[in-house]
C-alpha positions in Angstrom: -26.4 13.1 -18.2 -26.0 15.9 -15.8 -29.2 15.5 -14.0 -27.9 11.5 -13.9 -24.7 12.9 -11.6 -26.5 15.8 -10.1 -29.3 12.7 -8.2 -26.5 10.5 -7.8 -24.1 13.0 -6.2 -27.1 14.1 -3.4 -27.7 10.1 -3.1 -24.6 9.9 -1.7 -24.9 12.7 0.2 -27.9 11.3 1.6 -26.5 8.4 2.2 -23.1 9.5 4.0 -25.4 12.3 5.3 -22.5 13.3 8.0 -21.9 16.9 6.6 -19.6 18.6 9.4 -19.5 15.8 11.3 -15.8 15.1 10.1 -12.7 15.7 12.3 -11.5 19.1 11.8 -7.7 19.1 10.2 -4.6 21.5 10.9 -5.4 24.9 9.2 -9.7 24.6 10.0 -11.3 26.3 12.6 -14.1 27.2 14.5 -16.2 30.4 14.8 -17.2 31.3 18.3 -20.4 33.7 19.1 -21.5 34.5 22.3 -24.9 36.4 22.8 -24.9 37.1 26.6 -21.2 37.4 27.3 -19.7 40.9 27.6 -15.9 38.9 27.9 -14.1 39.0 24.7 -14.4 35.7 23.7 -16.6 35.6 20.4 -13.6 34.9 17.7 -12.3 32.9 15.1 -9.9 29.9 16.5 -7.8 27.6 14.3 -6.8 24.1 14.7 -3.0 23.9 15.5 -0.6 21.4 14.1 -0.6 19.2 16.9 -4.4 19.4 16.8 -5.3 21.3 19.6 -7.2 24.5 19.9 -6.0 27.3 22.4 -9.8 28.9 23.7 -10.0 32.3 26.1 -10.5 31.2 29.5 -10.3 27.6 28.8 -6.7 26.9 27.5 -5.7 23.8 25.2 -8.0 21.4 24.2 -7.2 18.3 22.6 -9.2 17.6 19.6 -7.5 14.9 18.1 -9.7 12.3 16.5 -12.3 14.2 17.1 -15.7 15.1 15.4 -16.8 18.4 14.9 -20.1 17.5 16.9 -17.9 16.4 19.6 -15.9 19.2 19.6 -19.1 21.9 19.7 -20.3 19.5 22.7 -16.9 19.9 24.5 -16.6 23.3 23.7 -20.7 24.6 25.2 -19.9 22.3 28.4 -16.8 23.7 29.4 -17.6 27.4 29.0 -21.3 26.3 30.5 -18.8 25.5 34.0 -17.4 29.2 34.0 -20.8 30.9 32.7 -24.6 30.5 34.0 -26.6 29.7 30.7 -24.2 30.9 28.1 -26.0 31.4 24.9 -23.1 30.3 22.0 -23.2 29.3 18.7 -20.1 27.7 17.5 -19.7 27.1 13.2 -16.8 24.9 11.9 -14.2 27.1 9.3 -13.5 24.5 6.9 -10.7 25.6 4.2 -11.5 24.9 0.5 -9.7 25.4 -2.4 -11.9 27.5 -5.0 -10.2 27.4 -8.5 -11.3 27.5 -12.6 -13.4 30.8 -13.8 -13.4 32.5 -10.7 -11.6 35.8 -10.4 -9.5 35.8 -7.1 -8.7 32.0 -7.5 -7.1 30.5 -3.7 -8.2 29.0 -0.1 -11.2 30.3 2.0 -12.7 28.9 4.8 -16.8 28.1 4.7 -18.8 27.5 7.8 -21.6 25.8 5.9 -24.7 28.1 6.3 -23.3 29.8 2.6 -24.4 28.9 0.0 -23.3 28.4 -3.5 -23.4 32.2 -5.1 -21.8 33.5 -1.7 -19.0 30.8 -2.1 -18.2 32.1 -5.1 -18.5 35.7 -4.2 -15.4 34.9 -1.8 -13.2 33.8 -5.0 -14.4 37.7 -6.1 -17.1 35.8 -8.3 -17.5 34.4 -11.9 -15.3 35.2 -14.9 -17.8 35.8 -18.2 -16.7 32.4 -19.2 -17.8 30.6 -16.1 -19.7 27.5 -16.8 -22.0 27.0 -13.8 -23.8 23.9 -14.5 -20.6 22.0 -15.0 -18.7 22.3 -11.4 -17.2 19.8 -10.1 -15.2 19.2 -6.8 -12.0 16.9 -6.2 -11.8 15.1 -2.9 -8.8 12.8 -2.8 -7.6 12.3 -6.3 -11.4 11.4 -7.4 -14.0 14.3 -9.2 -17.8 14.9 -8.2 -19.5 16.6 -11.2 -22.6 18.7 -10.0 -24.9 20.8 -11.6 -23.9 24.3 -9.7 -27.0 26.1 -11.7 -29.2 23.7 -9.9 -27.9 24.2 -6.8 -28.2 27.7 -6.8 -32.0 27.6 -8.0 -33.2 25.0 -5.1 -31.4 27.4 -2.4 -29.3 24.6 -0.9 -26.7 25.5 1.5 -23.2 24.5 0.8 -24.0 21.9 3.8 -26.6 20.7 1.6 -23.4 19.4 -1.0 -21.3 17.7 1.7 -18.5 20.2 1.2 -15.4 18.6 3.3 -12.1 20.3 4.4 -9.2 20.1 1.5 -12.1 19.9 -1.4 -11.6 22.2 -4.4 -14.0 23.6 -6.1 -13.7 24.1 -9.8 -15.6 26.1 -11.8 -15.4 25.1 -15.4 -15.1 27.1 -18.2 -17.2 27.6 -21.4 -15.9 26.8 -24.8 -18.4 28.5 -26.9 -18.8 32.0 -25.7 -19.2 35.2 -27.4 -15.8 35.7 -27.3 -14.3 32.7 -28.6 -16.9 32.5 -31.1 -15.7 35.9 -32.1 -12.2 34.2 -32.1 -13.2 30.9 -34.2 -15.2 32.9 -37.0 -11.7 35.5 -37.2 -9.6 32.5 -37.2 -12.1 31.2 -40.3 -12.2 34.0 -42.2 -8.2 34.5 -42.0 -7.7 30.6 -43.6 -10.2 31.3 -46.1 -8.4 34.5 -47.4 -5.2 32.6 -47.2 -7.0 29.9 -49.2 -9.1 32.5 -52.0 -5.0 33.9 -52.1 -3.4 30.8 -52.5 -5.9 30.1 -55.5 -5.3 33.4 -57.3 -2.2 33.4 -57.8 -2.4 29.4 -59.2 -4.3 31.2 -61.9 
């Protein structure tokens, strides 16, 4: 069953296949880098309510109804007017909500190049009870199971599982671990001696 939802959930990947593509929302950002540019400009930026973006140098842009893409493109040709051959790498900050077995629970922002084990490092990493190959994430009132175990053996990069701004992450929890095994045999052995009581005293 979960290899079923784990080919049908990178099928639609595959088919959507658009990735960071997506406008960017109040509360993302982007990350600017610039190689061969002594200015201070190399930061983190965030999208304002109004969604606009206030850059060094450059001002306020409008980014409204805007694509990532487009915004990167806008971004490189408007610095590429004040420098000669800037070399700058520009990465979206998307915020997600990472919740379930994870131990700092809350919103981080992901550029895309992480992947899955250094998303969950963020959250402070996986409670003893965390149930990797059943993760799923909500988007919108609906649930995508995956197979986080997979994920992290192929490598893929959290682009790779079409990770969108708003999504949450949930990492599910295991029902039969050492620990509640430990609790289901007590709780066992406590009804029994209740029982073996209860008969004794019938005698």
């Amino acid at each position: 069953m979960k290899n079923r939802l784990y080919l049908i959930f990178f099928q639609i990947i595959i088919i959507s296949s658009i990735q960071f593509a997506q406008t960017l929302l109040p509360g993302d950002g982007i990350r600017i880098l610039f190689y061969n540019i002594s200015d201070p400009i190399s930061g983190d930026y965030f999208v304002q309510k109004d969604e606009s973006l206030m850059l060094p140098y450059l001002g306020k842009i409008n980014i409204l109804n805007m694509g990532f893409d487009s915004v990167k493109k806008e971004i490189i040709t408007k610095y590429s007017s004040l420098y000669r051959n800037p070399e700058i790498s520009i990465l979206p900050l998307l915020k997600v909500n990472i919740l379930g077995e994870v131990r700092t629970p809350g919103f981080y922002y992901v550029t895309g190049i992480e992947k899955l084990p250094d998303l969950i490092a963020k959250a402070g990493g996986t409670t003893p009870d965390a149930d990797l190959e059943d993760i799923y994430i909500t988007r919108n009132n609906q649930k995508i199971e995956i197979d986080g175990q997979k994920i992290i053996e192929s490598n893929s990069k959290i682009n790779d599982i079409g990770l969108q701004s708003g999504d949450g992450i949930y990492i599910t929890r295991r029902w039969f671990t050492g620990s509640t095994s430990t609790i289901i045999i007590s709780a066992i052995a406590a009804v029994t001696s209740i029982i073996a009581a209860i008969i004794y005293t019938q005698r």
